[in-house]
C-alpha positions as CSV (number, residue, x, y, z in Angstrom):
1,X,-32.8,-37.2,-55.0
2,X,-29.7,-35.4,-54.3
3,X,-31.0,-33.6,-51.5
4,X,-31.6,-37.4,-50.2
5,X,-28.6,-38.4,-50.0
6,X,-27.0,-35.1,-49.1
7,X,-29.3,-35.3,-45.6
8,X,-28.3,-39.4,-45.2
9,X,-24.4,-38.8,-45.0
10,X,-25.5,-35.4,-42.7
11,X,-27.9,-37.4,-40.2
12,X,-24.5,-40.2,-40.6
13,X,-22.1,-37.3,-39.7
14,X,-24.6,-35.9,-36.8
15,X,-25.0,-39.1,-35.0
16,X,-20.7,-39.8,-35.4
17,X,-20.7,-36.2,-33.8
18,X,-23.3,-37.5,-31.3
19,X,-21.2,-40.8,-30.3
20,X,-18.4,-38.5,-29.9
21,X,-20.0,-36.2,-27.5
22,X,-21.5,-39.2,-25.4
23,X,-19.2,-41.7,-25.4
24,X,-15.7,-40.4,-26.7
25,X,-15.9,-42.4,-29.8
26,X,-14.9,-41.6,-33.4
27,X,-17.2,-44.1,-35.2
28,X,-15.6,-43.5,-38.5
29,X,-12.0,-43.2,-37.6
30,X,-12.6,-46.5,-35.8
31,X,-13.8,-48.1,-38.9
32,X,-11.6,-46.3,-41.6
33,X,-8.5,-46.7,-38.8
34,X,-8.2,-43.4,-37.6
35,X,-8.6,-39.9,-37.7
36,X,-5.6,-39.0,-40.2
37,X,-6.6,-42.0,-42.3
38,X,-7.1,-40.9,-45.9
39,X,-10.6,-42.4,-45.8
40,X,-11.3,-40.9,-42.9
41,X,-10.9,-37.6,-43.7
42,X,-12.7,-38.4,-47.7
43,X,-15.7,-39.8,-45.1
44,X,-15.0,-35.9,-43.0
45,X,-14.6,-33.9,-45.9
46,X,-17.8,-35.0,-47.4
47,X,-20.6,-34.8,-44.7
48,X,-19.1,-31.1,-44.3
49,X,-19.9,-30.2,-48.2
50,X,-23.1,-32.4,-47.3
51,X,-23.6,-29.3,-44.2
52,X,-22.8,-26.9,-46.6
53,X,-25.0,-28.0,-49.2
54,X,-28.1,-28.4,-46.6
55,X,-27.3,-24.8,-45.7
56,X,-28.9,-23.7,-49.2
57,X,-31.3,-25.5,-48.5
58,X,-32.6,-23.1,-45.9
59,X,-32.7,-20.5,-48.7
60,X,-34.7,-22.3,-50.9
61,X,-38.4,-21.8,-52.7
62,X,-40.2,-25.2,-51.6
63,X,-40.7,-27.0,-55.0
64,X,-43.9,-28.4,-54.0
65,X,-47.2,-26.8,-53.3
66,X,-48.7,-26.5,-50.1
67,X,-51.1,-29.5,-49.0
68,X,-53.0,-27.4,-46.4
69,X,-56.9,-27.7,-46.7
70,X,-58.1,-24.2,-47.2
71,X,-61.6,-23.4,-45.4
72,X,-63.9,-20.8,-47.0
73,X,-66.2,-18.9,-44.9
């Protein structure tokens, strides 16, 4: 479940990152009224321990067991 939300506020973050680099627009320094807001940089400070968390995920055993349909010959 965490990993859930961890990748919600990342996907948030990319697509803020994404309205920046096409349109020039801070989404959440527009709604948390600016960029040196305090909530602003709570809302920045977050999705990058959310990046840092979904690095270990790259290092990671996959819980579950693989769902591929084995053929015997």
């Amino acid at each position: 479940m965490l990993n859930k939300i961890v990748l919600t506020l990342l996907i948030i973050g990319g697509v803020n990152w994404g309205a920046i680099g096409i349109f020039q627009f801070d989404l959440v320094a527009w709604i948390c009224g600016g960029q040196t807001g305090m909530i602003s940089r709570v809302i920045y400070t977050v999705v990058g321990l959310c990046a840092i968390w979904c690095i270990s995920l790259l290092f990671r055993e996959n819980a579950e067991p693989d769902r591929e349909i084995k053929v015997m010959s």
